[in-house]
mmCIF file of the C-alpha atoms, coordinates in Angstrom:
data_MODEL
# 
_entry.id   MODEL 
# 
loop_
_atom_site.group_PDB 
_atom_site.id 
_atom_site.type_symbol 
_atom_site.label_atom_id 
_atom_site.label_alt_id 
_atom_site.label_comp_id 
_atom_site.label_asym_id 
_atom_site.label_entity_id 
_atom_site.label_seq_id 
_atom_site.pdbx_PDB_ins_code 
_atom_site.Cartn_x 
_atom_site.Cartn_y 
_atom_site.Cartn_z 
_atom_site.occupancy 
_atom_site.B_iso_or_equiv 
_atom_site.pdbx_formal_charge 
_atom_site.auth_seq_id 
_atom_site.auth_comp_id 
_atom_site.auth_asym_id 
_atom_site.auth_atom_id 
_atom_site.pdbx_PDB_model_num 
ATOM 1  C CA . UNK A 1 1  ? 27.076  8.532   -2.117 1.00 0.00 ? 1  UNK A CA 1 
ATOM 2  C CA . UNK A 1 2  ? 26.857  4.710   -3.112 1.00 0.00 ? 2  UNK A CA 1 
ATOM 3  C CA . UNK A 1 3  ? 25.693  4.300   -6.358 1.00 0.00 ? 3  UNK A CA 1 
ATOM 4  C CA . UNK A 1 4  ? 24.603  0.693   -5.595 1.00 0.00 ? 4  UNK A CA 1 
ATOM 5  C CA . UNK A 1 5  ? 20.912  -0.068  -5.756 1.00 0.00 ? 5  UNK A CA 1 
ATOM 6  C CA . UNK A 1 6  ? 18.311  -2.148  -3.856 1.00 0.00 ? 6  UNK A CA 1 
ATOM 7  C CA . UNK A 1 7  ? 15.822  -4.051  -4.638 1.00 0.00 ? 7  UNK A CA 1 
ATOM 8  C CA . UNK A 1 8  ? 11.708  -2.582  -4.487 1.00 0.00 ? 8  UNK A CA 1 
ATOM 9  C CA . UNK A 1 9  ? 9.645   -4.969  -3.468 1.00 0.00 ? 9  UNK A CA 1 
ATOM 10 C CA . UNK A 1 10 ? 5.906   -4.731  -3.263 1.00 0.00 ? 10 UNK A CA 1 
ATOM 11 C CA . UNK A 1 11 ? 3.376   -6.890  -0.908 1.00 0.00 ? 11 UNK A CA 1 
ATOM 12 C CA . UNK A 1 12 ? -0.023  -6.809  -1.966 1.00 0.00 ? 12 UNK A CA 1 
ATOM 13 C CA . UNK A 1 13 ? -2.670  -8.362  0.941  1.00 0.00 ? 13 UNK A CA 1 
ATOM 14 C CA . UNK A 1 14 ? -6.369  -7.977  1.649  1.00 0.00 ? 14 UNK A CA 1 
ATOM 15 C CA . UNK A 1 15 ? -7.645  -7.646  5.117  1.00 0.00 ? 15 UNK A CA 1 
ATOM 16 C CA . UNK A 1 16 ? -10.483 -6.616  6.923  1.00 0.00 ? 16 UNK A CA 1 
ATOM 17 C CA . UNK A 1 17 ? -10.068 -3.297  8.140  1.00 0.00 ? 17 UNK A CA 1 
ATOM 18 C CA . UNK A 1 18 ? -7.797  -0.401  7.778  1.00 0.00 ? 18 UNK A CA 1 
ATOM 19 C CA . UNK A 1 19 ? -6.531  -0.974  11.487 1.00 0.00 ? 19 UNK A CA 1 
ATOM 20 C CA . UNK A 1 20 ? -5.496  -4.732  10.510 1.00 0.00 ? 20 UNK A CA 1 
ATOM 21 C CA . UNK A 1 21 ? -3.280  -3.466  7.897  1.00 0.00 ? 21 UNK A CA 1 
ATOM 22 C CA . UNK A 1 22 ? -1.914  -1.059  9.841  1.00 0.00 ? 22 UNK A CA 1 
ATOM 23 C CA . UNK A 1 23 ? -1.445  -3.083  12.520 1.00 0.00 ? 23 UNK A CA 1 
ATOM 24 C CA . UNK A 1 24 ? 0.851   -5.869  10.032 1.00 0.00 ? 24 UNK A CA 1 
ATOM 25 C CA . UNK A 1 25 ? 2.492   -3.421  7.858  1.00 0.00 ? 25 UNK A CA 1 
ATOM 26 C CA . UNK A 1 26 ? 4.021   -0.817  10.955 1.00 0.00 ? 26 UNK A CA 1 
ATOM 27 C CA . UNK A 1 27 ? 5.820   -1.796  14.240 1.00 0.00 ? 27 UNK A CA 1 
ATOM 28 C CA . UNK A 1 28 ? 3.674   -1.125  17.039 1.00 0.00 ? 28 UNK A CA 1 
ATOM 29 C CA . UNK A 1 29 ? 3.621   -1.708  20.421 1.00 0.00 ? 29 UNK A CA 1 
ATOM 30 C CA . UNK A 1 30 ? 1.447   -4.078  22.964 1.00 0.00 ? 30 UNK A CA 1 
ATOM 31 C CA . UNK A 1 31 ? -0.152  -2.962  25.585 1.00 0.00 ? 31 UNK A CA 1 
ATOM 32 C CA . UNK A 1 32 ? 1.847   -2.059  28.338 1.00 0.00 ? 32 UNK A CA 1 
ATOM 33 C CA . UNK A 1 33 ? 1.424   -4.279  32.036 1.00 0.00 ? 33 UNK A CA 1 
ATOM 34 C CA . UNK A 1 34 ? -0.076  -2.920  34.837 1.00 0.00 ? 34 UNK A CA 1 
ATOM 35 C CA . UNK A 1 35 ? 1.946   -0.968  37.290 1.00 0.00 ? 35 UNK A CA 1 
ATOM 36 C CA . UNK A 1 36 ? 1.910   -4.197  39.818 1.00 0.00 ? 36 UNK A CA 1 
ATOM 37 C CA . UNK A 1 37 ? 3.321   -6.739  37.801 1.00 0.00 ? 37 UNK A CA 1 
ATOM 38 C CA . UNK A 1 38 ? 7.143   -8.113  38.719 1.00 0.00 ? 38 UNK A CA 1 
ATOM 39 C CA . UNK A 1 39 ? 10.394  -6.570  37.034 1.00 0.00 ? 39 UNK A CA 1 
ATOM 40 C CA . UNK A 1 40 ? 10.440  -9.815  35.152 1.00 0.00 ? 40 UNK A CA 1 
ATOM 41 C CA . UNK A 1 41 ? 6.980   -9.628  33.590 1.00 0.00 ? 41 UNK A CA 1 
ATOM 42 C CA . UNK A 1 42 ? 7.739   -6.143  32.495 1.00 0.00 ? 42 UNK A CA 1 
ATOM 43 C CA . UNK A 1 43 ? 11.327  -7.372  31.201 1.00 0.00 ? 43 UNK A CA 1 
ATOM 44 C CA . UNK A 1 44 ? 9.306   -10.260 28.987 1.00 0.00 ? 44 UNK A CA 1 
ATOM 45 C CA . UNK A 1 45 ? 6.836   -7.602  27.744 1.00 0.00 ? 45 UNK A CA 1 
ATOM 46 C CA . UNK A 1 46 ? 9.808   -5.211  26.508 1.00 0.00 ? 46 UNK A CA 1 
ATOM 47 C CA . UNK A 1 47 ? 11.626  -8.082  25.239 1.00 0.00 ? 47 UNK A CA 1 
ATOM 48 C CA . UNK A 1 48 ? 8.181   -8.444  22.965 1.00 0.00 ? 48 UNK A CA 1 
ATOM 49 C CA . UNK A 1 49 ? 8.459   -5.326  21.429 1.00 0.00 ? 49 UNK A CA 1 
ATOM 50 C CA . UNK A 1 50 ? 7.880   -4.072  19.075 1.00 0.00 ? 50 UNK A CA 1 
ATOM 51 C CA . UNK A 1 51 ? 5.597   -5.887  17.548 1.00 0.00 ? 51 UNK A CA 1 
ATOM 52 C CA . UNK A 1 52 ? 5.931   -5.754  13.534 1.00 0.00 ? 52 UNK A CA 1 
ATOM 53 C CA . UNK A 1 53 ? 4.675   -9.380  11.927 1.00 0.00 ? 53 UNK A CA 1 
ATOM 54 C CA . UNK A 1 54 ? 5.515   -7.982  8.481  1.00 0.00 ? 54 UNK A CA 1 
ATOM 55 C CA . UNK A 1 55 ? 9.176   -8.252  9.093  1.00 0.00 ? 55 UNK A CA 1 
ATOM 56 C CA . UNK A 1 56 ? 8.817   -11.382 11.297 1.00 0.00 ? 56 UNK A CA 1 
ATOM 57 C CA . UNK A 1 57 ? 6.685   -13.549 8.670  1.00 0.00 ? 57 UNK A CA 1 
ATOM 58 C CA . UNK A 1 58 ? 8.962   -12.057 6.163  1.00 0.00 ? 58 UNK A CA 1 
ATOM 59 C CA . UNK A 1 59 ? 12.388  -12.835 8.152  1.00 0.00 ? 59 UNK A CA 1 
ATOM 60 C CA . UNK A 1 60 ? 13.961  -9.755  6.512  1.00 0.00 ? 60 UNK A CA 1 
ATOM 61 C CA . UNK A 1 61 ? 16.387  -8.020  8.994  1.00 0.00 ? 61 UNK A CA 1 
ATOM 62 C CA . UNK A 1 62 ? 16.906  -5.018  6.961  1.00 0.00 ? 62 UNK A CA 1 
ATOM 63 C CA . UNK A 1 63 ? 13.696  -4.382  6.281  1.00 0.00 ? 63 UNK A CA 1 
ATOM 64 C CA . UNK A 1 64 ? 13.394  -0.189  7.866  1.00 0.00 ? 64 UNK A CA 1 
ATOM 65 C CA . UNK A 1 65 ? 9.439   0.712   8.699  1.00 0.00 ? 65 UNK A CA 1 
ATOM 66 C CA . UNK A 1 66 ? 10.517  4.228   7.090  1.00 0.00 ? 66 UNK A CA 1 
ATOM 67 C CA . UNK A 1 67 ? 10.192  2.550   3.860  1.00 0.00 ? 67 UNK A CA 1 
ATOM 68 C CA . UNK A 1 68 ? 6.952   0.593   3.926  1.00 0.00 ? 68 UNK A CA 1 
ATOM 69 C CA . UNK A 1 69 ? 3.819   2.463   3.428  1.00 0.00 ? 69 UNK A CA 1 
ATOM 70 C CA . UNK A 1 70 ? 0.420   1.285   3.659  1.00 0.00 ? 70 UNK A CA 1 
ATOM 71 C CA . UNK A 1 71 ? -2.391  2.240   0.891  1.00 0.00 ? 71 UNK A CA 1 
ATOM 72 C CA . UNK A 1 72 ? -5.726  1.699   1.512  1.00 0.00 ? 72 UNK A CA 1 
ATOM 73 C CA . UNK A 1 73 ? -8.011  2.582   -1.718 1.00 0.00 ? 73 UNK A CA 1 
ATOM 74 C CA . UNK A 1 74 ? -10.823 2.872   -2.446 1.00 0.00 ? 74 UNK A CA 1 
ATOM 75 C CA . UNK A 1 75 ? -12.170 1.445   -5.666 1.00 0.00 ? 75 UNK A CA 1 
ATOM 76 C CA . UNK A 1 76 ? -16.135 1.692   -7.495 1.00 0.00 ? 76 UNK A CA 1 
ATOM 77 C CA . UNK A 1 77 ? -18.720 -0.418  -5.664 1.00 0.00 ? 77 UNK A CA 1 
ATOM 78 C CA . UNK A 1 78 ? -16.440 -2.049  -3.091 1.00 0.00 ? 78 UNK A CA 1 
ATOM 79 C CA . UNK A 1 79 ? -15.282 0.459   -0.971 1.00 0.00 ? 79 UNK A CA 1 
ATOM 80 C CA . UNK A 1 80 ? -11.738 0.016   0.458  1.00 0.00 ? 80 UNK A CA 1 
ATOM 81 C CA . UNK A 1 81 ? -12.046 -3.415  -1.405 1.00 0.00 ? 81 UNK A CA 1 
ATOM 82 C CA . UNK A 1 82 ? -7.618  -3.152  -2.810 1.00 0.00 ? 82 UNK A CA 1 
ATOM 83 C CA . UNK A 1 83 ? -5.042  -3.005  0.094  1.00 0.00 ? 83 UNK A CA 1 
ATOM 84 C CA . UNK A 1 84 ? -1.244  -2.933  -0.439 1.00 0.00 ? 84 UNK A CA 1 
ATOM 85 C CA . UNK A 1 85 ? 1.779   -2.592  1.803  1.00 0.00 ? 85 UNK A CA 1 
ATOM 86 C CA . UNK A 1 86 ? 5.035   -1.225  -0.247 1.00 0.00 ? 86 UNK A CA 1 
ATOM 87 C CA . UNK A 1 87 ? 8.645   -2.549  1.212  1.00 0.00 ? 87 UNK A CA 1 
ATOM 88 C CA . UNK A 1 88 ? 12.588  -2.292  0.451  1.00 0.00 ? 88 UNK A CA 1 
ATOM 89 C CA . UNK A 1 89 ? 13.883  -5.261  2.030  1.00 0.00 ? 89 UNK A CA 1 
# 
């Protein structure tokens, strides 16, 4: 086993709802075409996912969904009012 470490780095963001976060912080597929549409519509739309704009905006090829997790608190007053997404890159 490599005894080499990497780097923890941790992404705090607000959004609106729990799904948003979700939505950013996990890859996740589009919806899929309809059943009529050509073999090179449905090519495109494969070629499109999945979707994940965490690691796009972040432009980190190693970074593995397995270690990113979501947390979605909630704190006093403001419910669900701190939202973080965890990553190794």
């Amino acid at each position: 086993m490599s005894s080499q470490s990497r780097p923890l780095h941790v992404f705090a963001a607000v959004f609106e709802t729990r799904e948003k976060a979700f939505a950013f912080g996990h890859p996740h597929w589009g919806p899929e075409p309809a059943d009529d549409v050509s073999n090179e519509e449905y090519a495109a739309w494969e070629d499109r996912n999945p979707q994940w704009p965490m690691k796009s905006e972040l432009r980190c090829r190693t970074l593995d969904s397995d270690f990113v997790e979501v947390i979605w608190e909630t704190t006093g007053s403001e419910p669900e009012a701190v939202r973080h997404i965890y990553g190794r890159c």
